[in-house]
Residue, then its C-alpha position, 0 to 999 in steps of 0.5 A: x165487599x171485605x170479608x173478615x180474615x178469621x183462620x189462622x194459617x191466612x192470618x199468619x200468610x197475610x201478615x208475612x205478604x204485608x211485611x214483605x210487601x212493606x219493607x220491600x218499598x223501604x229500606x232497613x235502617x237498624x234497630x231503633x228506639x220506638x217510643x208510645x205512651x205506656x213506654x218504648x221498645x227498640x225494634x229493626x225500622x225501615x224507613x226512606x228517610x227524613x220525612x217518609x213512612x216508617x214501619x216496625x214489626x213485632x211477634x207479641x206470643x207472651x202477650x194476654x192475646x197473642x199478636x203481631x205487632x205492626x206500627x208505622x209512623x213518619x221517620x224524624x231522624x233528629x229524634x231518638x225515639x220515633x213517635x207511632x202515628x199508628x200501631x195495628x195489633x193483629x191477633x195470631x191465634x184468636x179473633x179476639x175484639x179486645x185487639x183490634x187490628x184484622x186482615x180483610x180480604x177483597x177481590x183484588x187481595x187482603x187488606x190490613x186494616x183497624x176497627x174500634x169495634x169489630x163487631x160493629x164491622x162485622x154487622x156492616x160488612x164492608x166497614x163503613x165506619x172504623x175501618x181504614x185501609x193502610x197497606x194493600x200486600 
């Protein structure tokens, strides 16, 4: 059973246990340009290599819900904007259900994860549905 990640401090701890956890297993290869479909930014990228999972990592406090901004997808080094094949917005000092991204925590440890709607996690308790487990810090 997952149980919801709602203070805080364990969010922020969950968060600094993934990215290290992420860019433990790739290494740094610099700031490059990330694009998606409202624009692009440029952010420090690890990857190992052509072909393998990239991940950038970003602090969102400015945002209308403050956020750590967590994006992955499948490094192309002949491109030079990567495409996100996914991006998980995990709120720092809310809980709020317009940003969908959470950390869930289980028996063996947390998991990041991404519902379209987290009440409707909430009320199953487990995340049947919506849910997908991508990094386990």
């Amino acid at each position: 059973m997952l149980v919801l990640v709602e203070g805080n401090k364990e969010k922020s701890e969950a968060q600094k246990a993934m990215e290290a956890s992420v860019t433990g297993h790739l290494h740094r290869i610099g700031k490059r340009n990330i694009g998606f479909p409202s624009g692009n930014v440029d952010e420090i990228m690890y990857a190992n290599g052509d072909g393998s999972l990239w991940a950038a990592f970003s602090n969102a406090a400015d945002a209308k819900v403050p956020r750590r901004w967590n994006a992955f997808g499948v490094f192309d080094n002949k491109r030079y904007s990567q495409m996100i094949s996914v991006e998980i917005n995990v709120p720092t000092t809310s809980n709020c259900a317009s940003v969908a991204g959470f950390f869930a925590r289980s028996f063996d440890g947390r998991h990041l994860s991404y519902a379209r709607r987290e009440r409707r996690w909430r009320e199953e308790r487990g995340g049947k549905r919506g849910l997908h487990e991508l990094v386990r810090p």
